[in-house]
N, C-alpha and C positions, 0 to 999 in steps of 0.2 A: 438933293433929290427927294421929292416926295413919295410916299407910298400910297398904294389903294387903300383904301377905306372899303367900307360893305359894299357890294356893287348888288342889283336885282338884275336877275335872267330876264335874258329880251325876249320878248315875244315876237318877234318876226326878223326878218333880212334887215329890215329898212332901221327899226330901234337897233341893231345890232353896230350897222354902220356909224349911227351919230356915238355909240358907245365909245368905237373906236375914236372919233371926234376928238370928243371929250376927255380920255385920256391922251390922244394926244397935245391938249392944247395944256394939260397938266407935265408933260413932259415923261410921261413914266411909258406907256407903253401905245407903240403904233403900228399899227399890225394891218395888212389887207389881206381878208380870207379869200383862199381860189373859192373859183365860181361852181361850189359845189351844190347839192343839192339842199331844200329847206329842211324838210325835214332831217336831213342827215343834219344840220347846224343845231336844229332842238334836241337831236338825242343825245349830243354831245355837249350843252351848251355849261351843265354844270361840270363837267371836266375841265373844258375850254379858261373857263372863271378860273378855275384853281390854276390851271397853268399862267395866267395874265398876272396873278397875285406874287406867284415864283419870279416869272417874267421882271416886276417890277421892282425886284430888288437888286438888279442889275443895270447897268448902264445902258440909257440907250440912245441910239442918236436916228435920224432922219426924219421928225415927224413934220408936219407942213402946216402951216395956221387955216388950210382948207381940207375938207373931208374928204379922205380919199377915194377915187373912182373905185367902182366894182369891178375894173376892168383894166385894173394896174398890172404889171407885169406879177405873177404870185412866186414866181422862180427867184425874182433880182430881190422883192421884197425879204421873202426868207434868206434869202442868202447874203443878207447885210450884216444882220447880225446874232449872237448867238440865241439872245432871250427869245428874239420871235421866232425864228426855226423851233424853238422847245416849243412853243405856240402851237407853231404847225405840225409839228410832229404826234399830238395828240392822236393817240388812235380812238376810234367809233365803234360803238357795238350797236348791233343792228339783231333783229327781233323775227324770228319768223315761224308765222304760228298757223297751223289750218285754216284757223274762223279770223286770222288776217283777211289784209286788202291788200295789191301792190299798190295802188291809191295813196296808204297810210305811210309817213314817214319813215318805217322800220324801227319805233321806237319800241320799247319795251310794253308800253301803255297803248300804243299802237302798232302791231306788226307788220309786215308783210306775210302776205298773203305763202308765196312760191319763193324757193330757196333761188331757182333762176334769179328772181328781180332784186334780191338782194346783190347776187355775183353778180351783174351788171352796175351795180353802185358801189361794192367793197374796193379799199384801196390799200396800201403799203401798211402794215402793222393791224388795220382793222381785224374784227370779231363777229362774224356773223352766228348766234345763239339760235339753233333749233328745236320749238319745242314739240313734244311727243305729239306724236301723229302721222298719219300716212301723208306721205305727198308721191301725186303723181305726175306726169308729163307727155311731152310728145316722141320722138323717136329717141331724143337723151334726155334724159330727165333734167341736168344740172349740163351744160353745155360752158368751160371756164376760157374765158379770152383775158382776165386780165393779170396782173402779176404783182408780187409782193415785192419786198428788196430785203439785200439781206441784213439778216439778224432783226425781220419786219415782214415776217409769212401774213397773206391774209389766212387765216382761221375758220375755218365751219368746224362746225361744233354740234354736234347734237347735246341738248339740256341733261338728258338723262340718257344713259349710255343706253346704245339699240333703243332707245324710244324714241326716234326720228326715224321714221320708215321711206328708203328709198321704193316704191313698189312700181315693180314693170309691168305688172299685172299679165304676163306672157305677153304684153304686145308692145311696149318699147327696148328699143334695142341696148339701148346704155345706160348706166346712170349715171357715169362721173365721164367725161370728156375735156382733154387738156388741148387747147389749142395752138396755133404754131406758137413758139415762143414763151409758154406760158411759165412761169417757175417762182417760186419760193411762195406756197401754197401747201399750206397744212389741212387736211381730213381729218375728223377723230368720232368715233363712238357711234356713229349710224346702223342700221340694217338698212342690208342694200340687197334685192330680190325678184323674184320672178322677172330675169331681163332675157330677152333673146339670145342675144350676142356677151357683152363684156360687162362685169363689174365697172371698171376703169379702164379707159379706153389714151392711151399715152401717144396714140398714132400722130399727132395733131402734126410733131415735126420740131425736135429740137426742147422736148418739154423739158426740164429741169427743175433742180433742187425744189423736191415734194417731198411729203409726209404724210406715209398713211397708215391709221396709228386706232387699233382695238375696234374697229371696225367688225360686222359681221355679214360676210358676201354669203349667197346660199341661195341653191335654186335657180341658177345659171343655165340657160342656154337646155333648156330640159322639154324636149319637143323632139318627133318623127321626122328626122330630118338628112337629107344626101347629101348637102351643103359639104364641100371641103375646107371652107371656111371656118378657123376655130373656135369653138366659146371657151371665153375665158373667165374667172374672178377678174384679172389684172394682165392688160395686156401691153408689152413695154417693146416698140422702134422706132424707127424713122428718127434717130440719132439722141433717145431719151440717154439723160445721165443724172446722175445722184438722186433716186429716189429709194424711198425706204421704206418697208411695209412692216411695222413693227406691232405685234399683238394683239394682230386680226385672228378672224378665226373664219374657215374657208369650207362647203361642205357642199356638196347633192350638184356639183357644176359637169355637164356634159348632158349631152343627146342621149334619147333613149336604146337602148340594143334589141335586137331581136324579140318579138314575145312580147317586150314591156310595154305596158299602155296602147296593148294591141299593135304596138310598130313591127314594119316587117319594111324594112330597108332593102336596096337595090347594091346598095356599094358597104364597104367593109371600113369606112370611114369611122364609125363609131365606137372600134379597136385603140384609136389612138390619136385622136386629132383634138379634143377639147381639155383643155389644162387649166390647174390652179392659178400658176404664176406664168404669164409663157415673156422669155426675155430673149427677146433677135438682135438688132444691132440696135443696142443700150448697154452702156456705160458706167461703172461705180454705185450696181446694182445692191440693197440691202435688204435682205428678207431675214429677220429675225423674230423669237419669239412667238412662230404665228403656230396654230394647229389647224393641219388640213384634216379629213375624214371624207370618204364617200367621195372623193374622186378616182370614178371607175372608168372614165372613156378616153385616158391620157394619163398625166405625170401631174402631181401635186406643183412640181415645180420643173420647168421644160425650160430648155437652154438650145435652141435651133436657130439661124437665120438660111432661108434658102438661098442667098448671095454667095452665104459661108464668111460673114462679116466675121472678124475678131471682132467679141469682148471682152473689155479690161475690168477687174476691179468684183467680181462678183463676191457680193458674202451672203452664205446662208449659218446662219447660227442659232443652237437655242431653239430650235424648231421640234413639235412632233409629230408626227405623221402617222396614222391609221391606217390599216386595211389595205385593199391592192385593186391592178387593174389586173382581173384576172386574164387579160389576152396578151400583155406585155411585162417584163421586169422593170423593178427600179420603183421607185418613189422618185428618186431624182433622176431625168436624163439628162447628162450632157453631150448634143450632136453636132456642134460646132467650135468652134477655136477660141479657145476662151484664157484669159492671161490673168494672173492673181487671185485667182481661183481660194476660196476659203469653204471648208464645210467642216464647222464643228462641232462639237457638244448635241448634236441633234438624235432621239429617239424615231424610229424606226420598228413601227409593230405592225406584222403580218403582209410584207409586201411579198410580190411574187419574185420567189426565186433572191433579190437583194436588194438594199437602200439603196445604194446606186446603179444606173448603167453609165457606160463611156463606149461611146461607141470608135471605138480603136484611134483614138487621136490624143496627143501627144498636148500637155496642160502647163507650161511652164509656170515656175513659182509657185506650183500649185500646197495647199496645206490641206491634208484630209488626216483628222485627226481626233480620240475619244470622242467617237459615235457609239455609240447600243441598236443594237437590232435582235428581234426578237421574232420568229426563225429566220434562222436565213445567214448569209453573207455580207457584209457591208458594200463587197462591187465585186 
């Protein structure tokens, strides 16, 4: 078996393929990349190298005395055998910067332009690196259809924690959007802001296994408005399961009240309708570590489906919570049927009347346990 020697980075698709060539006519490694994008093949190409080098001190067999098509099966090929699956396995980090293009590769030397155009390129284990600055959009800012695998989340990333500014500038409605199906999808370190409606919008149908992680939502949904429609930081149905909001921090979300910014509202919606966290029928729900404050028009964290769906698996842990809504009790409601119920170790300062409400329903398996609340009652 021989091994690689120095090899030089190719400059395009086409030097890429004869590379494959050539090691295959060497016997050491034969690989056909799927038909991904170019650019995405230059941000990764010195990754790529290192893995062909690993690759080739392993056995390989299948390669052909002619240059493989661009448009070989890319599923049969890795799944021949082990070295090139490590091949293909390589994850990509993609680049995305203000004074980008979506034009540009995604490279680091090159970015994109909009965190969009990268989520329409990222795939199974990728990294997409945001760097500081505001990005804006149209009614979602970040709209996600595609999906990770697991122990292989794709990744956004803000470069520098809250220096990637989601801004709705009061006139887009979302800024994270999960579409049907979508899951194994990691968040971490953005400000996410002035949005109409939702920080995170879960509705898409079935979305699963996410992470969303030191995040800061703030300035939600904050307008003159009779909408019974909720705003939310993060809003979780239409059959979400296992997602996890781990050491955000949550603040100013809901409509304005009476008086404020000259609002002078028709309905009495503004009492109790726009939430921190709001969870209906979803699934192995986890909110930990987060700190809400200044949510005044609802519940830091809301547990309702109007179905009256059971859900399984809730944990809120490690939590603090601020302040009150002064027209309703509780920091936490629970108004629906809810099964493995967890609420622990969570501070509780200055809600109205007590950390919890239950509204008269019956919580099997439930654990409520070493809470602090300061005044008040724990429920």
């Amino acid at each position: 078996m021989r091994r690689l020697g120095h090899i030089r980075h190719c400059k395009s698709v086409h030097s890429l393929s004869l590379l494959r060539h050539m090691l295959c006519s060497l016997g050491t490694l034969c690989i056909s990349l799927p038909p991904r994008a170019e650019g995405e093949i230059r941000a990764s190409m010195a990754t790529r190298h290192w893995a062909g080098v690993v690759a080739s001190l392993m056995p390989l067999a299948g390669c052909s005395n002619s240059p493989p098509a661009e448009s070989a099966n890319w599923a049969a090929v890795a799944g021949a055998d082990p070295a090139v699956a490590l091949a293909a396995a390589v994850p990509i980090r993609y680049y995305v910067a203000p004074a980008g293009s979506d034009t540009n590769p995604g490279s680091a030397g090159s970015p994109f332009r909009t965190i969009q155009k990268a989520a329409n390129v990222a795939g199974a284990g990728d990294t997409v690196i945001v760097r500081s600055g505001r990005y804006t959009g149209a009614s979602r800012i970040v709209s996600l259809s595609r999906s990770g695998a697991p122990g292989n989340p794709i990744t956004f990333m803000s470069e520098n924690r809250w220096g990637a500014i989601l801004d709705g500038r009061g006139q887009s409605q979302e800024g994270w959007y999960f579409d049907a199906g979508v899951g194994h999808v990691r968040v971490e370190g953005f400000e996410i802001r002035d949005l109409q409606a939702h920080g995170f919008d879960f509705y898409g149908g079935a979305v699963h296994d996410i992470t969303i992680v030191r995040n800061r939502v703030h300035h939600i949904g904050r307008s003159c408005t009779d909408t019974r429609n909720g705003r939310t930081g993060a809003s979780l149905g239409a059959g979400a399961r296992r997602v996890v909001f781990d050491g955000n921090v949550w603040h100013d979300i809901g409509r304005y009240a009476p008086g404020e910014q000259g609002c002078s509202p028709r309905t009495e919606y503004y009492k109790n309708h726009d939430h921190g966290i709001y969870v209906a029928d979803a699934d192995g729900i986890t909110i930990q570590n987060n700190v809400f404050y200044r949510v005044a028009r609802g519940w830091p964290v809301h547990r309702y489906s109007s179905r009256q769906a059971l859900s399984r698996g809730l944990t809120i842990v490690n939590n603090t919570f601020v302040g009150q809504n002064p027209y309703r009790p509780g920091h936490i409601i629970l108004a629906s049927p809810t099964e493995s119920l967890r609420i622990e170790n969570n501070i509780f300062h200055g809600p109205k009347t007590a950390g919890l409400y239950f509204e008269n329903l019956q919580f099997p398996a439930a654990s409520v346990r070493h809470n602090m609340i300061h005044p008040g009652v724990i429920k």
